[in-house]
N, C-alpha and C positions, 0 to 999 in steps of 0.2 A: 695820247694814244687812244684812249677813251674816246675821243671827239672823232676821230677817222676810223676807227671801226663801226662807230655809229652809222657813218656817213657811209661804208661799204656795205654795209646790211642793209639797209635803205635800199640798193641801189638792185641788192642780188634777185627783189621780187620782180622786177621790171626788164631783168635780163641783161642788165647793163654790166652785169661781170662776166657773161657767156663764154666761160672759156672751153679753149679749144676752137674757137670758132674761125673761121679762116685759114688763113697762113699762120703757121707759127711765126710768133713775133722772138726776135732774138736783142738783146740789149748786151752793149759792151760799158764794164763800168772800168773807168781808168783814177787812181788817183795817187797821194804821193805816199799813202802807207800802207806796208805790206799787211798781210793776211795774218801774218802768224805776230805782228803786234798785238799787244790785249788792247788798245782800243781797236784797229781796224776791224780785229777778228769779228768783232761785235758787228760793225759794218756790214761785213760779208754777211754774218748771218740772218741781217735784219732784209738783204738784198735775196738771198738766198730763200729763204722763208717766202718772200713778195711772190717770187720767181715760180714757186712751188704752188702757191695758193691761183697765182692767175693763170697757171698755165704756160707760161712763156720760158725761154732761155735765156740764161742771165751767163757771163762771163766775167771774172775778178782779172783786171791787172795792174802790177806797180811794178814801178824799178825798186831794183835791190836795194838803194839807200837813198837818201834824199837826195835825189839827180834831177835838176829841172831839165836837163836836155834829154834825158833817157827817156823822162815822162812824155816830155815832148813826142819823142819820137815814138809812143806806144799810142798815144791821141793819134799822131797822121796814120800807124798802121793798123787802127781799129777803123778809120773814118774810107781806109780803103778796102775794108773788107766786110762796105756796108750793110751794118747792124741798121734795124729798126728806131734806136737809140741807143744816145750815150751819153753817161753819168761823169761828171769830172769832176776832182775840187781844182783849187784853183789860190796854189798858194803864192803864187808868183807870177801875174797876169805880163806882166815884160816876156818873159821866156815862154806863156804857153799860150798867151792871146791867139797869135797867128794860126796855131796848128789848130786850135778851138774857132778861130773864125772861120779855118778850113773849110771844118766839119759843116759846120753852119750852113759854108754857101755849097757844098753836096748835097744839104737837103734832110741831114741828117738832125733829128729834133735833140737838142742838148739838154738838160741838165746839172745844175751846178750843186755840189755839196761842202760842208765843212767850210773852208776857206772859198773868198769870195764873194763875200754878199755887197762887197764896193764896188766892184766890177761887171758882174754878168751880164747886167745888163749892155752896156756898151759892146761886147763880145757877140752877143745874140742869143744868147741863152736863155732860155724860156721862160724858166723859174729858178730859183735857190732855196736850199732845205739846209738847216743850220741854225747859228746864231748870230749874234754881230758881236766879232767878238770883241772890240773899243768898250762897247756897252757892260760884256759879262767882266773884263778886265777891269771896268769901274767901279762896279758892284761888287768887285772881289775886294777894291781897295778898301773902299768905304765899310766895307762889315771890318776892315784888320784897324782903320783909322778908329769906329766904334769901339773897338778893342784898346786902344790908347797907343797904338804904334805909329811911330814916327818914323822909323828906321827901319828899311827892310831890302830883301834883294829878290831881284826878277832872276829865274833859271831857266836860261832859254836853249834848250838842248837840239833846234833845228834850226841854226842861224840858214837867213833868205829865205823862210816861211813868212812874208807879209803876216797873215793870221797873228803869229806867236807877236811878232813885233807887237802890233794892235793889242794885246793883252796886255803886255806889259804896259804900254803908252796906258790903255784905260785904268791899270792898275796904278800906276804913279799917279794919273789925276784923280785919282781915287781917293787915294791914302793923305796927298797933298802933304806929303812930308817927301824926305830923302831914299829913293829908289835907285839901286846901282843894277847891272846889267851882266849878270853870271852866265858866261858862253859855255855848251859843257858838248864833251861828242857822246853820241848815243850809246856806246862801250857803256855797260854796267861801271865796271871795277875802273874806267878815265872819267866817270861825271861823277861815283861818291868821292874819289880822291882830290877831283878839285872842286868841290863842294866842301869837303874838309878843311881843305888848305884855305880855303875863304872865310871860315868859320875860326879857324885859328889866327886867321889876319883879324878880322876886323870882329872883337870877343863883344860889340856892343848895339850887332846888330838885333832887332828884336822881332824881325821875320822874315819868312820865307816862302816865297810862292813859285810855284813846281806851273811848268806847262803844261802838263800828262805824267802817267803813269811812269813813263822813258826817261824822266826826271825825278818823279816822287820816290821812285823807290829806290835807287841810289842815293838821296838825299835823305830817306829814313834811315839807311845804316851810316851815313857820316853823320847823322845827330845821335848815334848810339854811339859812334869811334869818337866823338869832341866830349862826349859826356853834356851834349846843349840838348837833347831827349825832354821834350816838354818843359823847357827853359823855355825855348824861342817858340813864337808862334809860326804856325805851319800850315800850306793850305795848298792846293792844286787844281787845277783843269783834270776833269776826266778820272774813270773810275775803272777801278784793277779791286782782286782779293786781296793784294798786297794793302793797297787804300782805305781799302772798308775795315781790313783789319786794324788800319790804326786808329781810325776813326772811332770802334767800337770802344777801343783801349783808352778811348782820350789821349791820344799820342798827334793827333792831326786836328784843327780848327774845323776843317768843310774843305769840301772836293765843290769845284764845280762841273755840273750834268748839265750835257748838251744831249742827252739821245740820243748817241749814236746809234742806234740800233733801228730809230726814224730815219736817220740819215742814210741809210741802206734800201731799208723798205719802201717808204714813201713815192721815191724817184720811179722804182719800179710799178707801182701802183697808177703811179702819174701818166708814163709813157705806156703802159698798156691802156689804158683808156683814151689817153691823145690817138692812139695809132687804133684804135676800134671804132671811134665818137666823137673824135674832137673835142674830149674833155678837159680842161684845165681849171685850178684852183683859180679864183678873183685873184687872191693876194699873190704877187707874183715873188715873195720872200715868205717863205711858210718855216717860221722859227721853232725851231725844239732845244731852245735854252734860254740863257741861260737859266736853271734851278740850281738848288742847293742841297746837298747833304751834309748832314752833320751828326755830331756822336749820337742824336736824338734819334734819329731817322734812320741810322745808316747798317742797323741787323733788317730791315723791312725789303732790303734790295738784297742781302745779301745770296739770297736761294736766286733772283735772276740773275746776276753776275755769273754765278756758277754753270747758267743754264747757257750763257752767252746773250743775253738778252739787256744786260745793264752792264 
């Protein structure tokens, strides 16, 4: 974050942020997570924040629950109701290729976020702000395999999100031990009860890794209902109060942090400069993750969290 606001300040004496200058630019951001989830929200705000600082109009939409056709169809009716730009992730390139190659050949500049950095390219997309998540998935195993764990399970709370899948994958080559694959629906009170019921099946597993917060924190209170509360080791994607609260407690191993809050801001930074100067980043995959938090680290975030900002 430091390294891009460097680079904005730089640019403000040369007039190369002049906003308000021209037409107003308007950007439509489309993706698969709603606003009022605690990672998205983070998103919006990080979009929202960009939105405000350069001047321009930014727009939030998702479908209601994970619908790759519904998403679909909010990409065809944002690419007809030509924005300046648009932001997409991209967790399912089969079901939203087409409506994102749509855009492309409208003319409309794309932007990929979150899910997606195997794909975009091939799609037309500009750039990608993210991680790769194969990679953060690996590096989740290998700090649990450090840990001496050989046994553990993936909780994958958005089955047909590619993304999640690729975590888990990086997280079983990770660990290089025995990884099972726990489907759960995003329902609070249906993903701690079969997190439970998993934890009473099989009393010899010795971890557990969360996709998001849509996971971790159903899966904090079924390690409170088993009595397995800092038995099993525990760890997740992405970062909630809920999260940091256990982390502080020693109740959670580490979250892993993608920056969401880049993943919102950034795109809108990008496309207002493409759409004023023809500006884009070299690296055409501009990564904000994976990092790590841990019970060491994790009161230091805890005031941005609160602000929506981590």
């Amino acid at each position: 974050m430091k390294k891009w606001a460097t680079i904005l300040l730089s640019l403000a004496p040369l007039g190369l942020l002049g906003f308000g200058l021209g037409q107003e630019l308007r950007f439509i951001v489309v993706t698969h997570g709603q606003a009022a989830d605690p990672f998205w929200s983070v998103v919006k705000n990080g979009a929202d924040q960009a939105a405000k600082e350069m001047g321009v109009r930014v727009e939030y939409r998702a479908p209601q629950t994970f619908d790759m056709v519904r998403m679909a169809q909010l990409i065809d009716a944002a690419t007809a109701a030509k924005p300046n730009g648009l932001v997409v992730s991209i967790p399912d390139a089969t079901a939203l290729g087409p409506a994102i190659q749509r855009a492309v050949r409208a003319g409309i500049p794309v932007i990929s976020i979150n899910s997606g950095a195997d794909v975009f390219k091939r799609l037309g997309v500009l750039i990608h702000v993210g991680q790769e998540e194969y990679i953060a998935g690996k590096a989740a195993g290998e700090r649990m395999k450090a840990a001496g764990v050989k046994t553990a399970v993936c909780v994958n709370h958005e089955v047909g999100n590619v993304g999640l899948d690729q975590r888990c994958k990086g997280f079983t080559d990770g660990l290089g031990g025995k990884v099972e694959i726990l489907a759960v629906k995003q329902d609070f009170t249906e993903a701690r009860n079969a997190i439970a019921n998993y934890l009473q099946r099989n009393p010899n597993v010795e971890a557990i890794l969360t996709l998001g917060p849509v996971g971790a924190e159903p899966a904090l209170q079924a390690l409170r209902q088993t009595g397995r509360l800092g038995k099993v080791r525990f760890a997740t994607f992405d970062l909630s109060a809920a999260v940091l609260e256990a982390l502080v407690n020693k109740q959670m191993d580490f979250a892993v942090d993608q920056q969401q809050y880049l993943q919102g801001y950034l795109p809108i930074v990008f496309l207002t400069l493409y759409n004023r100067y023809g500006l884009l980043p070299a690296n055409d995959i501009v990564l904000t993750g994976p990092g790590f938090v841990t019970p060491e680290n994790a009161r230091q975030v805890i005031d941005l969290t609160k602000k929506g900002i981590r």
